[in-house]
DRENSE-884060 format. One line per 8 residues: number of its first residue (from 1); their letters; for each residue x, y, z of C-alpha. Coordinates in Angstrom, 1 decimal. Each point is the difference from the previous one (the first is absolute). Example, Ala and Ser with C-alpha at 12.3 -4.5 7.8 and 13.67 -1.06 7.14 Angstrom:
// DRENSE-884060
1> AS> 12.3,-4.5,7.8  1.4,3.4,-0.7
//
This chain:
// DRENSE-884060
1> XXXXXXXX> 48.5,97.4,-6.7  2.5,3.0,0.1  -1.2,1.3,-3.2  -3.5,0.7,2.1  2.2,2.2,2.3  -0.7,4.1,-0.7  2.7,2.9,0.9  -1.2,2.3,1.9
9> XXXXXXXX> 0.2,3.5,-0.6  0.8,1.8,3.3  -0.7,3.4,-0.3  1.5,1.8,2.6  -2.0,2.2,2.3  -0.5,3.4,0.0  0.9,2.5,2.6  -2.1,2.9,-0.9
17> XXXXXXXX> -0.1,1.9,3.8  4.3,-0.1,-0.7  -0.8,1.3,-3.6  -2.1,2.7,0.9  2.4,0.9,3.2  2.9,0.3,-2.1  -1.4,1.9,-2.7  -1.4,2.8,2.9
25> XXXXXXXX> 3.2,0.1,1.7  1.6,0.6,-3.4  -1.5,2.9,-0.9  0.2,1.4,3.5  3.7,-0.8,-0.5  0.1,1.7,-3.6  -2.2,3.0,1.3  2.6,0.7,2.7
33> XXXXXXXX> 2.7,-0.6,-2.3  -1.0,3.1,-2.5  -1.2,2.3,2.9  4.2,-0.4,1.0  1.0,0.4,-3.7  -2.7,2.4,-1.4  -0.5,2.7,2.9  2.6,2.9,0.0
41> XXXXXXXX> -0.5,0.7,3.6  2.4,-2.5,1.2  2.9,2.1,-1.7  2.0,-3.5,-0.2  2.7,2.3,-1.9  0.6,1.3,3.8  -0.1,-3.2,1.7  2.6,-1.8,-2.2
49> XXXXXXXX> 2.3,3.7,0.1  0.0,-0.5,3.7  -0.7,-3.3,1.0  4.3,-0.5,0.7  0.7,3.8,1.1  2.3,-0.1,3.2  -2.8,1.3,2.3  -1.8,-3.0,-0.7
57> XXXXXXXX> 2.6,-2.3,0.1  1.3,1.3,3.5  -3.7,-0.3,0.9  0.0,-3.7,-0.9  2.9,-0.4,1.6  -1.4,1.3,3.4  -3.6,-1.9,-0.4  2.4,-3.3,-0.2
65> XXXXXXXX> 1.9,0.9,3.0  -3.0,0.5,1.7  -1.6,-3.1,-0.7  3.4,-2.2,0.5  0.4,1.8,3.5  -3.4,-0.5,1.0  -0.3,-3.5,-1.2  2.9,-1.0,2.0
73> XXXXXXXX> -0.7,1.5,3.1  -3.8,-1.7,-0.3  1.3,-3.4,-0.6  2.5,0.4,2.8  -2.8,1.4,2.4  -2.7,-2.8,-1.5  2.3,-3.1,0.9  1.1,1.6,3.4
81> XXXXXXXX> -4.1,0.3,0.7  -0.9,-3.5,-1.5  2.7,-1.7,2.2  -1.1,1.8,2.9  -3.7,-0.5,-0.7  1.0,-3.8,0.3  1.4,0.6,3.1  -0.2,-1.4,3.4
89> XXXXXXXX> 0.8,3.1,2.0  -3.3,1.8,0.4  1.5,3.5,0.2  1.4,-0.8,-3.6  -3.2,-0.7,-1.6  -1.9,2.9,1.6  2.7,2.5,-1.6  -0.2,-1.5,-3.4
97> XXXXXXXX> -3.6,-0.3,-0.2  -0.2,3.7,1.2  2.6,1.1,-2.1  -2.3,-1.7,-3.0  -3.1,1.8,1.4  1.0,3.0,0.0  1.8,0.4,-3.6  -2.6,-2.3,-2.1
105> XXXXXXXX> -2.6,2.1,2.2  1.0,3.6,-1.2  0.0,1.5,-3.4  3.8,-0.4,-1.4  -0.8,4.0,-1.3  -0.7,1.2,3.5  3.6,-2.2,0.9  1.8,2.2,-2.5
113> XXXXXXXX> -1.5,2.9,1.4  1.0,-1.1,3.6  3.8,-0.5,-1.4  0.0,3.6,-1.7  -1.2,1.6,3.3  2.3,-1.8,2.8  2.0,3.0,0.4  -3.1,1.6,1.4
121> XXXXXXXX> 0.3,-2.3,2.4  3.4,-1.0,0.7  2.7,3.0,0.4  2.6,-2.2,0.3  0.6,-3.8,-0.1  2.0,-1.4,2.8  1.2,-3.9,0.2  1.3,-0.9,3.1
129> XXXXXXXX> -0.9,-1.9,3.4  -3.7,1.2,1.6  0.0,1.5,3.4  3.9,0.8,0.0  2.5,2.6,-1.7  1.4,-2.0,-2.5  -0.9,0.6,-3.6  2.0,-1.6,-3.0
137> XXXXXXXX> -1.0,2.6,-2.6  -2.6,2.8,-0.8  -2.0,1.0,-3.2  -1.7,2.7,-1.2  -3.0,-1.4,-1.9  -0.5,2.3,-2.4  3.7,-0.5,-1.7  0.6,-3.8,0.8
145> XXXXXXXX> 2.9,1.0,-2.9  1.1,3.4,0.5  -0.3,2.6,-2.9  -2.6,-2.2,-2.0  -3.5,0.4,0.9  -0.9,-2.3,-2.5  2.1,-2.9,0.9  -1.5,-0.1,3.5
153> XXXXXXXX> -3.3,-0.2,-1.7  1.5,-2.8,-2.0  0.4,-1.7,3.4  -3.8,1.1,1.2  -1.0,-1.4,-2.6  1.6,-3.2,0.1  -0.8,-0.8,3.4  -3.7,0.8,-0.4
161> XXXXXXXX> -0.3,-2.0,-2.8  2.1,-2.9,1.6  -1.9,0.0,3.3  -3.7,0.1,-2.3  1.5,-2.9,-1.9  1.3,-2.3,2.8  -3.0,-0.2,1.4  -1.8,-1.0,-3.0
169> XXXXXXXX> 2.9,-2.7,-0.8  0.2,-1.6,3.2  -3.5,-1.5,-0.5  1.1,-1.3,-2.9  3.2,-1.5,1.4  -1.8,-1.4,2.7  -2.6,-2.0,-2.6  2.8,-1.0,-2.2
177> XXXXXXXX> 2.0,-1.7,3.8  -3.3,-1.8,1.2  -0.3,-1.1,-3.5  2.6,-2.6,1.1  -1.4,-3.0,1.6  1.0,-0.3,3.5  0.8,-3.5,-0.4  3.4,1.2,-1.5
185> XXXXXXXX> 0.9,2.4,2.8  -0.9,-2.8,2.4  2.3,-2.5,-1.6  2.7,3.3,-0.4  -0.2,-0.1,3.9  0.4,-3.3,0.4  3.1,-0.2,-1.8  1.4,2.2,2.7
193> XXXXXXXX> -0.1,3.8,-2.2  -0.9,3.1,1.8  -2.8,2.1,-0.8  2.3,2.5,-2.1  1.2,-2.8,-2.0  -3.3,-1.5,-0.6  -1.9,3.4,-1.5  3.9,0.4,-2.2
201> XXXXXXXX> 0.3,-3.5,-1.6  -3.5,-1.9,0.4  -2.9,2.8,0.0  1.4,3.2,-1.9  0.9,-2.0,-2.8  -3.3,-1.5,-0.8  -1.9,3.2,0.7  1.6,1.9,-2.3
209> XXXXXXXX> -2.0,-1.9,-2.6  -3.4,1.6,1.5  2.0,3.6,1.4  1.4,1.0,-3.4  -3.2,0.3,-2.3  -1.5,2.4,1.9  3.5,1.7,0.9  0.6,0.9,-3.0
217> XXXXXXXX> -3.5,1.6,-0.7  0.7,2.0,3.0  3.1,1.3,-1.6  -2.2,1.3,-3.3  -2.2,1.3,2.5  2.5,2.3,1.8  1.3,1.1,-3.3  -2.7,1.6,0.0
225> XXXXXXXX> -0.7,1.0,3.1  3.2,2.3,-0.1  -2.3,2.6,-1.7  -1.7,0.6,3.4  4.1,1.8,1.7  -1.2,2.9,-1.2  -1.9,0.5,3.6  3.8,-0.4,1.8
233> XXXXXXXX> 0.6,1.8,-2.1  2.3,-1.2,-2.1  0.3,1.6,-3.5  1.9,-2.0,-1.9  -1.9,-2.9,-1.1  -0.9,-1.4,-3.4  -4.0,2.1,0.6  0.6,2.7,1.5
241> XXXXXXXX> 2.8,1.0,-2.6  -2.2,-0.4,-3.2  -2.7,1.3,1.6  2.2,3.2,0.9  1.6,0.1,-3.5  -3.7,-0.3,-1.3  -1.4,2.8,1.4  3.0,2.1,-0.7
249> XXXXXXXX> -0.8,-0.6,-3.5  -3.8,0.1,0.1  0.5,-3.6,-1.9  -1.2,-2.3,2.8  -1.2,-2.8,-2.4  3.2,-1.0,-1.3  2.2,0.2,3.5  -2.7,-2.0,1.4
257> XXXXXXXX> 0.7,-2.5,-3.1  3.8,0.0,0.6  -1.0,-1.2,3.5  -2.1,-2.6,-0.2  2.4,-1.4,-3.3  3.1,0.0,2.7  -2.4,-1.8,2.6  -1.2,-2.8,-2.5
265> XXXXXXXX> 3.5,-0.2,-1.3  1.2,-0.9,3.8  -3.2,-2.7,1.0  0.7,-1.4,-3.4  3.9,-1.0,1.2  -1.5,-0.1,3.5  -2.8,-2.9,-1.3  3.0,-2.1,-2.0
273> XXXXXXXX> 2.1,-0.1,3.1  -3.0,-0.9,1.8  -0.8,-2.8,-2.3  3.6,-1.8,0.0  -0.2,0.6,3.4  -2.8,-2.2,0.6  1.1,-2.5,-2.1  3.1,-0.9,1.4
281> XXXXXXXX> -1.6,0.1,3.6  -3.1,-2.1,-1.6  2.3,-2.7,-1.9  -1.7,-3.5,0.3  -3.6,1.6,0.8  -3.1,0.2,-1.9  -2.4,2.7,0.5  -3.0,-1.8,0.0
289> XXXXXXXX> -0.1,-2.1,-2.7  1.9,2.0,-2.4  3.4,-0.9,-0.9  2.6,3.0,0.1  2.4,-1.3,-2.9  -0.6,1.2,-3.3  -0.5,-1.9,-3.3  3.0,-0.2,-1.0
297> XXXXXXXX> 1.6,-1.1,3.5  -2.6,-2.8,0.2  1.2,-1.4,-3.1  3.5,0.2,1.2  -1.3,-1.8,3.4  -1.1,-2.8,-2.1  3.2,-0.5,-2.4  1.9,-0.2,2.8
305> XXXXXXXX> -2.1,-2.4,2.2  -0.5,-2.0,-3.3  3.8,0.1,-0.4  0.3,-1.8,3.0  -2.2,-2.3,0.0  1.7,-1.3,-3.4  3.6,0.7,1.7  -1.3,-2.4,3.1
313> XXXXXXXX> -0.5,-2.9,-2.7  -3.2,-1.2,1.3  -1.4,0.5,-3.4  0.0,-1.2,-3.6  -0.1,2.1,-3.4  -2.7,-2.0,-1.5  -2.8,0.1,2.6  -2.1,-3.0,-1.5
321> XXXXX> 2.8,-2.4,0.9  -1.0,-1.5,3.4  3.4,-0.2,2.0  0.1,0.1,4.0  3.6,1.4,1.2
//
């Protein structure tokens, strides 16, 4: 009876739309490639002569600064907003919604612009009590940090980008807090902690998992988005220095090269902090219904449940010996 029985020959199937797709893509990738290698015009004996020249470096330097201030002062602003968007005080959540209108409403170039020309409007910059005589300090706008024109753009800058940024953030910090069921803030209550201690140890915690993806894609994005301080202006970052050294020597090709080698360089580091990031903030979730651990670490995951199991002696070596523990 089982010599009746016939193999059969499964013959996989075919994917030609993934063949043909791959082999387009391919060339594309090749044609690309040799246009890089082959064309003479992109004078890559420049771009690797000056790719680490100090200007450069001292221009990388600034772009990071810039993004590190901005990025801080917009994650400070954005959870300042979400909290007060969530609050009970109505004068609160008028402020930060207008404070969000305005800056996601207005071009983040015309912003700069603004910063550059305050000292149009503002002579001087006086803090102090309204209505009265006292004043704790002046400024003069236009050198925020005497002797250094540029500096004070620095700060310009930082603050327009900052303000632009916060406002964008906040949404995002507000998602990732109402992402939390209210269930747990309920039972956070209950347990007699105050509303301060609830969004520190119950909600901020387990919104992080939803604030930090697109955090950090906000980040690359302001990279950049440093290449719009010119309009401050501010002359010192990562663009407007290779596009100045470019032009100087009628090579703008390769200085535009050197820049945009620099900016991959930085989303590349930017994109692997992002990911580990992520990971340690998403431990214990799937994302959908794909597993985040790796090959290898699922085989690890295995030995070492397996090793337990065996270590817990509810099993036997040969497994066709019926035995109840």
């Amino acid at each position: 009876m089982h010599d009746n029985i016939e193999i059969i020959d499964a013959v996989p199937v075919r994917h030609w739309g993934r063949i043909v797709s791959a082999v387009v893509v391919g060339i594309f990738a090749l044609m690309i490639i040799n246009v890089l290698i082959t064309n003479p015009n992109w004078h890559w004996d420049v771009v690797w002569a000056n790719l680490f020249r100090p200007e450069v470096i001292r221009a990388v330097g600034w772009t990071l600064a810039l993004t590190v201030g901005a990025m801080v002062l917009g994650i400070i602003l954005a959870v300042t907003m979400a909290v007060m968007r969530r609050s009970q005080n109505p004068v609160l959540r008028w402020v930060a919604m207008a404070y969000i209108w305005f800056f996601r409403g207005t071009p983040i170039y015309t912003q700069l612009i603004f910063w550059g020309l305050i000292g149009t409007l503002f002579t001087t910059i006086t803090v102090g009590i309204p209505w009265t005589d006292i004043n704790f300090f002046t400024l003069n706008p236009n050198r925020l940090v005497p002797g250094d024109l540029q500096r004070t753009m620095f700060i310009y800058a930082v603050l327009g980008l900052g303000l632009n940024e916060g406002a964008y953030l906040s949404e995002i910090v507000r998602s990732g807090l109402n992402s939390v069921d209210a269930g747990q803030e309920e039972a956070a209550k209950a347990l007699g902690m105050s509303r301060g201690q609830v969004l520190r140890r119950i909600v901020f915690p387990q919104a992080m998992r939803v604030i930090i993806p697109p955090t950090g894609n906000e980040t690359i994005s302001m990279l950049k988005t440093t290449s719009l301080v010119s309009a401050v202006p501010f002359t010192l970052d990562l663009t407007y220095v290779t596009n100045a050294l470019g032009f100087a020597s009628l090579r703008q090709i390769p200085w535009l090269l050197i820049a945009v080698i620099w900016y991959l360089a930085i989303t590349s580091i930017l994109m692997v902090g992002q990911h580990y990031i992520e990971a340690y903030y998403g431990r214990g979730v799937k994302d959908g219904d794909v597993d985040r651990l790796s090959r290898r670490a699922k085989a690890k995951q295995r030995r070492s449940r397996q090793a337990a199991i065996n270590a817990a002696g509810t099993t036997v070596d040969n497994p066709m010996i019926e035995y109840t523990p």
